[in-house]
C-alpha positions as CSV (number, residue, x, y, z in Angstrom):
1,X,115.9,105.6,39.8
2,X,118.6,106.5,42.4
3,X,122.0,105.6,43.1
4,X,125.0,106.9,45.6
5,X,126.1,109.5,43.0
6,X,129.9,110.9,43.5
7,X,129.6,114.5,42.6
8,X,133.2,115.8,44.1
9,X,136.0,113.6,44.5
10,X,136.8,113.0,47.9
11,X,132.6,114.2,49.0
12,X,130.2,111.3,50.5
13,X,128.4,109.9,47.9
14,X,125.0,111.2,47.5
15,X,122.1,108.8,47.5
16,X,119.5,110.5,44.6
17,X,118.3,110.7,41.3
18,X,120.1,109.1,38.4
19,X,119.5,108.5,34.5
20,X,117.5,104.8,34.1
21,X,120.3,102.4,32.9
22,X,119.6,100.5,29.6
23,X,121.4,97.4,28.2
24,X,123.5,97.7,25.1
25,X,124.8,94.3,23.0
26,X,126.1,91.9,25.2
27,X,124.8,93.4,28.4
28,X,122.1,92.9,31.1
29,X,120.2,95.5,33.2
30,X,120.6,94.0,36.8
31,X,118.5,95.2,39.4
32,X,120.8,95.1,42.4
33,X,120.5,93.9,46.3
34,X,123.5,94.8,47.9
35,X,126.8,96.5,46.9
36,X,130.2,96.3,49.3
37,X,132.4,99.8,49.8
38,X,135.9,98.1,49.2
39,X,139.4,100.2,49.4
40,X,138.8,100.1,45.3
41,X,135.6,102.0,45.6
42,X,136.8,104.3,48.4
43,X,139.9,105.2,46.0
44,X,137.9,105.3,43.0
45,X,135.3,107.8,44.8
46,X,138.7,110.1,46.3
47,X,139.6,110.4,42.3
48,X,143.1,108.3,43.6
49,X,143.1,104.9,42.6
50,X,145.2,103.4,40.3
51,X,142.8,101.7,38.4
52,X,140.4,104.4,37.3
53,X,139.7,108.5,37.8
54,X,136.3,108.3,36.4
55,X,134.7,112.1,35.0
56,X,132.2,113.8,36.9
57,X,129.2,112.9,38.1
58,X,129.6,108.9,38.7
59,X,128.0,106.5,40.8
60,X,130.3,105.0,43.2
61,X,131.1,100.9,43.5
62,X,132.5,98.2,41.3
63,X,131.0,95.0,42.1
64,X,127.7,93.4,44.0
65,X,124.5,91.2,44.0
66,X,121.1,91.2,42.3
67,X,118.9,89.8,40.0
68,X,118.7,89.6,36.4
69,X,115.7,90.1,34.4
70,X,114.5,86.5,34.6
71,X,115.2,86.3,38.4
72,X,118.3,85.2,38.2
73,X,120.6,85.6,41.1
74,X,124.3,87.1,40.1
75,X,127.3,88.5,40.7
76,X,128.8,91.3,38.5
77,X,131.9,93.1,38.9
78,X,133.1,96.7,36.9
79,X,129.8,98.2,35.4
80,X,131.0,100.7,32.8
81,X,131.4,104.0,33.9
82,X,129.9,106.2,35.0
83,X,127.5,103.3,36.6
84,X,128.4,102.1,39.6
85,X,126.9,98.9,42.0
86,X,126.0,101.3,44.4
87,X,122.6,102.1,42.8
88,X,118.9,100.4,42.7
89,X,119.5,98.9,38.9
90,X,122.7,99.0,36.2
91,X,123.9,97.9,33.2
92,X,126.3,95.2,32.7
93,X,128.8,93.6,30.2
94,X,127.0,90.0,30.1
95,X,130.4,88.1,30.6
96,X,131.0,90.0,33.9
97,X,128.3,88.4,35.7
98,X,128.5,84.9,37.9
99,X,125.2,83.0,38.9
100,X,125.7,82.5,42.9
101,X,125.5,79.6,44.7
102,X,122.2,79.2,46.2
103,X,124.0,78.8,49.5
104,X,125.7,82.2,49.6
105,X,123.3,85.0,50.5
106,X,123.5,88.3,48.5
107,X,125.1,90.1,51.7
108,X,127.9,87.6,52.3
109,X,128.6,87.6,48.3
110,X,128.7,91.2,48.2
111,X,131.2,91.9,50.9
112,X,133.7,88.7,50.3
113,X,134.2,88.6,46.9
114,X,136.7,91.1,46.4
115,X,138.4,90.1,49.4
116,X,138.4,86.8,48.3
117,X,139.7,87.3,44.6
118,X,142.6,89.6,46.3
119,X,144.3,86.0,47.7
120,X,143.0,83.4,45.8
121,X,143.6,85.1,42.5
122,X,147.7,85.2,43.3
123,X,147.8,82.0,45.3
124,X,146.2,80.0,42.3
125,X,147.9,81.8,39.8
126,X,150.6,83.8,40.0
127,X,152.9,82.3,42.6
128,X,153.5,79.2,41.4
129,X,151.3,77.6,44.3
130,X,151.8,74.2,45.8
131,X,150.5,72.7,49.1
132,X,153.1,72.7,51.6
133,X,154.3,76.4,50.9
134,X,154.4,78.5,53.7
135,X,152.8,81.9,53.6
136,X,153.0,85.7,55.4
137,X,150.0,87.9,55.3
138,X,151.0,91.5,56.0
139,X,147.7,93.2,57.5
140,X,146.1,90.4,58.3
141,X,143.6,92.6,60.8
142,X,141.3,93.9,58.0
143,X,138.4,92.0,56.2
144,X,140.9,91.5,53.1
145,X,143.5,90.1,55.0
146,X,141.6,88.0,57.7
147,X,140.2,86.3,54.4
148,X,144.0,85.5,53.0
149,X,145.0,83.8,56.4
150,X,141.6,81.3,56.1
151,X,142.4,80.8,51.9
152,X,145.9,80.2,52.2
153,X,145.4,77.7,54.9
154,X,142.3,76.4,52.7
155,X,144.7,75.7,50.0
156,X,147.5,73.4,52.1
157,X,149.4,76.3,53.4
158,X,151.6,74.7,55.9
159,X,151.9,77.3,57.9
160,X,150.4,81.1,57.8
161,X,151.9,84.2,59.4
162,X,150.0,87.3,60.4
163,X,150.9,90.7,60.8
164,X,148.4,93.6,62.0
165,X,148.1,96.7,64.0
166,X,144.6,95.8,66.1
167,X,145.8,94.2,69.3
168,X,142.2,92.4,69.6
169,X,142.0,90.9,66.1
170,X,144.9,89.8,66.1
171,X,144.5,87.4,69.1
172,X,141.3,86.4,66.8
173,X,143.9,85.0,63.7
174,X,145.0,81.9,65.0
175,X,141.0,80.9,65.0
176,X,141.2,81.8,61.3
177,X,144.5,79.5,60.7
178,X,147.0,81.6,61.9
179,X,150.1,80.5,63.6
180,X,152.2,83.3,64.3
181,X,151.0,86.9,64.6
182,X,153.2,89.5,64.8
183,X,151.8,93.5,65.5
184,X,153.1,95.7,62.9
185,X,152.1,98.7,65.2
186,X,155.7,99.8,65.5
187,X,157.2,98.6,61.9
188,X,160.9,99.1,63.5
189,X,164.0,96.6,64.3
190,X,161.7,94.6,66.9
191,X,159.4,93.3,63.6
192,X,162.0,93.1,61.5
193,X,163.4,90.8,63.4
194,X,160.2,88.7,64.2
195,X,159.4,88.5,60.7
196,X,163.3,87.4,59.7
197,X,162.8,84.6,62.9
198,X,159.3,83.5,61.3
199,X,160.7,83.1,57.7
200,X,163.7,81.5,59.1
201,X,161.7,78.8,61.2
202,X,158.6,78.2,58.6
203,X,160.7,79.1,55.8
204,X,158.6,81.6,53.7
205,X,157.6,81.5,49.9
206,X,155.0,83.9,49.7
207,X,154.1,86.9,50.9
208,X,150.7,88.6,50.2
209,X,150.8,92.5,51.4
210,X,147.9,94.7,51.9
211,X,149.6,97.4,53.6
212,X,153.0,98.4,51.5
213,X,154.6,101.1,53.6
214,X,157.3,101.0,56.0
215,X,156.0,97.3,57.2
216,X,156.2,95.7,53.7
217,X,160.2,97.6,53.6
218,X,160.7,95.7,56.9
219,X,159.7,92.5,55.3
220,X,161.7,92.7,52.3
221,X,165.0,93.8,54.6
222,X,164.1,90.9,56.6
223,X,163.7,88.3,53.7
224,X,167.1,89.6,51.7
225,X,169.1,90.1,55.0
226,X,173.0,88.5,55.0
227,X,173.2,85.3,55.7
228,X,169.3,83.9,54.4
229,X,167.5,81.0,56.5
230,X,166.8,78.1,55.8
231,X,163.8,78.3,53.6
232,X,162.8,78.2,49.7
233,X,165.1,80.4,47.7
234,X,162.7,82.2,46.1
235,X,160.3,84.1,47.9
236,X,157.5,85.5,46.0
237,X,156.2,88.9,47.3
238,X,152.8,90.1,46.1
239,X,151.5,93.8,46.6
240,X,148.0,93.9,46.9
241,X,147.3,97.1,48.7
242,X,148.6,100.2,50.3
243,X,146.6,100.9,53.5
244,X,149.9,102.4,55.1
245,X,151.1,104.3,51.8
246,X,151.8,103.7,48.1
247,X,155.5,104.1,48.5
248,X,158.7,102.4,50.3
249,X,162.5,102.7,50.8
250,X,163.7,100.0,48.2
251,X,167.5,99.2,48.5
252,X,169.1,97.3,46.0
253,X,171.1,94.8,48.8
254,X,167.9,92.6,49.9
255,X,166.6,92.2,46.0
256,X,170.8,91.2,44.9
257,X,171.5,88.9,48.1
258,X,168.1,86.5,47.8
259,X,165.9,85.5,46.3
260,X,163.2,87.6,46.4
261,X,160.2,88.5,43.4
262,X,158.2,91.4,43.6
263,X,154.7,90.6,42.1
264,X,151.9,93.3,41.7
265,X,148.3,92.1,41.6
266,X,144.8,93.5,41.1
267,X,142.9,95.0,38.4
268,X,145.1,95.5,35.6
269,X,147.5,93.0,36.7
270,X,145.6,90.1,35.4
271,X,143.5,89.4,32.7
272,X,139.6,90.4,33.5
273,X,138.8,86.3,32.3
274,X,141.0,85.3,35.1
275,X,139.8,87.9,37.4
276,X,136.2,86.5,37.0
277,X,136.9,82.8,37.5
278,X,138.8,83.4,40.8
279,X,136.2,85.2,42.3
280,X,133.8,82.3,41.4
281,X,135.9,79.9,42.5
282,X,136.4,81.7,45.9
283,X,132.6,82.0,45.8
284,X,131.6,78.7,45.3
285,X,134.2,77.4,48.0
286,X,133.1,79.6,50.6
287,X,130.8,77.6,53.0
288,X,132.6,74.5,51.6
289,X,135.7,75.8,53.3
290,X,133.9,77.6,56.4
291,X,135.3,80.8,55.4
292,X,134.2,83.8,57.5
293,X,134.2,87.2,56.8
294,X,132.5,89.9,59.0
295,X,130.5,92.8,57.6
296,X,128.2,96.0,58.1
297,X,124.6,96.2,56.5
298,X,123.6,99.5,56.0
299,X,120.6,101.0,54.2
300,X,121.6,102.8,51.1
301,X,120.0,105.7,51.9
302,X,122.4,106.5,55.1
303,X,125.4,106.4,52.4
304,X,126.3,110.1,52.8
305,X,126.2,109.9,56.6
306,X,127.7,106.4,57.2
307,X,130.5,106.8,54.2
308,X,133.1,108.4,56.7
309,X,132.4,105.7,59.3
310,X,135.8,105.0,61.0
311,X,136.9,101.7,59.4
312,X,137.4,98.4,61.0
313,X,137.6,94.6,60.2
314,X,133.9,94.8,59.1
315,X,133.3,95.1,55.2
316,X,130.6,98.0,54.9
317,X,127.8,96.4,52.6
318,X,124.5,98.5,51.4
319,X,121.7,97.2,51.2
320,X,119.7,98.2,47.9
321,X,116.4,96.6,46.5
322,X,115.0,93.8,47.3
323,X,117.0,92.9,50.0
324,X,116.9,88.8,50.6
325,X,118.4,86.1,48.6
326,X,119.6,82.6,49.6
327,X,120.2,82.1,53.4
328,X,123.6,81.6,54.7
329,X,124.4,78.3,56.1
């Protein structure tokens, strides 16, 4: 068979020959539609991500769509090593697979679920969720993001603010459940002080970051300056991911003078049992809610040549065998 092997960390992935995958105890052989390229596969295939530096040769993704043996339509997510989704058939640990809704094609599945399980898994579990809280979503322009603004709302958010660096899909968020956007293209005094005038007015109990760096330092000055607004006391901020760097500037001042929480979450952070349920939750809401998410098909076999592709608000997603399943509604 073939699969998008990673052969030098940091190197395209190279769509070609690969060992046949066979099932041990407990798992399935899945022969596999469609596979998304998330920041998790992109950092897995750079030899960089937190989560795993798998040994050379590997085949790149973690998660995707495809049938099991008896036709079944699933989900699976983390393949052992050194499988990957990115390839025409793998093995997989039986309790990491999720039938699919017959209304979710195997596209639409592939690219949201990771987004989807980024937001819902923290807002139903780790924040201490209620309807009525108010919410911030720092880098709110990529697919990830966009998703959080429309599942925060989806889950009684009374109000959603979005940050972002793309001028045009920003104007796009309030569509999505947005009502504020602020651009995080200069993460200086000027945002600072938008973000402190947002959590003063909405008052603020969660923020779910996807960009760390100087903007998520902002935030946190913002949220622990002198004098707090009126708002919740605590404000729980979750780090999600780092698409402006994996460090910040921490002082001590904003964690001492509010009441701020600093809350990781991703793979690691959470048990893989409740890992699995949020996604299929997420799933099985998804035309329910109207959720939207906008992605890429690609062959498999341009995966060396489309891999570098400048990125945007589109969620890459290869198509692999058998390309079909449900129709979306």
């Amino acid at each position: 068979m073939r699969a998008a092997v990673v052969r030098a960390f940091g190197a395209p992935p190279e769509w070609s020959e690969w060992p046949e995958p066979t099932a041990g105890p407990h798992q399935t052989v899945v022969t596999v539609t469609a596979a998304a390229v998330s920041p998790v596969v992109r950092g897995r295939a750079s030899g960089t991500h937190y989560s795993l530096r798998p040994e050379l040769p590997f085949v790149a993704g973690v998660d995707g769509v495809g049938r099991t043996p008896d036709g079944q339509r699933v989900y699976f997510i983390l393949p052992p090593p050194p499988q990957g989704a990115l390839a025409e058939r793998v093995a997989v640990d039986d309790d990491h697979l999720l039938p699919l809704p017959d209304d979710l094609d195997d596209g639409t599945a592939a690219a949201a679920a990771i987004p989807g399980m980024s937001c819902w898994l923290p807002l139903t579990r780790r924040v201490g969720w209620t309807a009525g809280m108010s919410v911030l979503v720092n880098g709110a322009t990529g697919a990830a993001g966009g998703t959080a603004v429309q599942v925060a709302r989806h889950l009684g958010a009374a109000h959603v603010v979005a940050t972002g660096r793309d001028p045009a899909r920003l104007a796009e968020l309030p569509g999505l459940g947005a009502d504020r956007v602020i651009s995080v293209a200069d993460p200086g005094p000027s945002f600072q002080a938008a973000v402190r005038a947002a959590v003063g007015e909405y008052g603020i109990g969660v923020v779910l970051d996807y960009l760390w760096g100087p903007s998520a330092a902002a935030i946190v000055a913002a949220i622990g300056a002198p004098d707090p607004p009126r708002g919740p006391r605590t404000v729980r901020f979750v780090h999600i991911g780092g698409a402006s760097g994996d460090t910040i500037v921490l002082p001590g001042a904003p964690l001492r003078g509010s009441g701020l929480e600093i809350l990781g979450s991703g793979f690691g952070s959470s048990p893989a049992a409740e890992i699995r349920a949020a996604i299929d939750e997420f799933l099985r809401a998804y035309h329910r809610a109207g959720f939207r998410i906008r992605l890429a098909e690609r062959p498999i076999a341009t995966i060396a040549t489309s891999w570098s592709a400048p990125p945007d608000d589109r969620r890459p997603v290869y198509r692999i065998a058998g390309a079909g399943g449900a129709a979306t509604t």
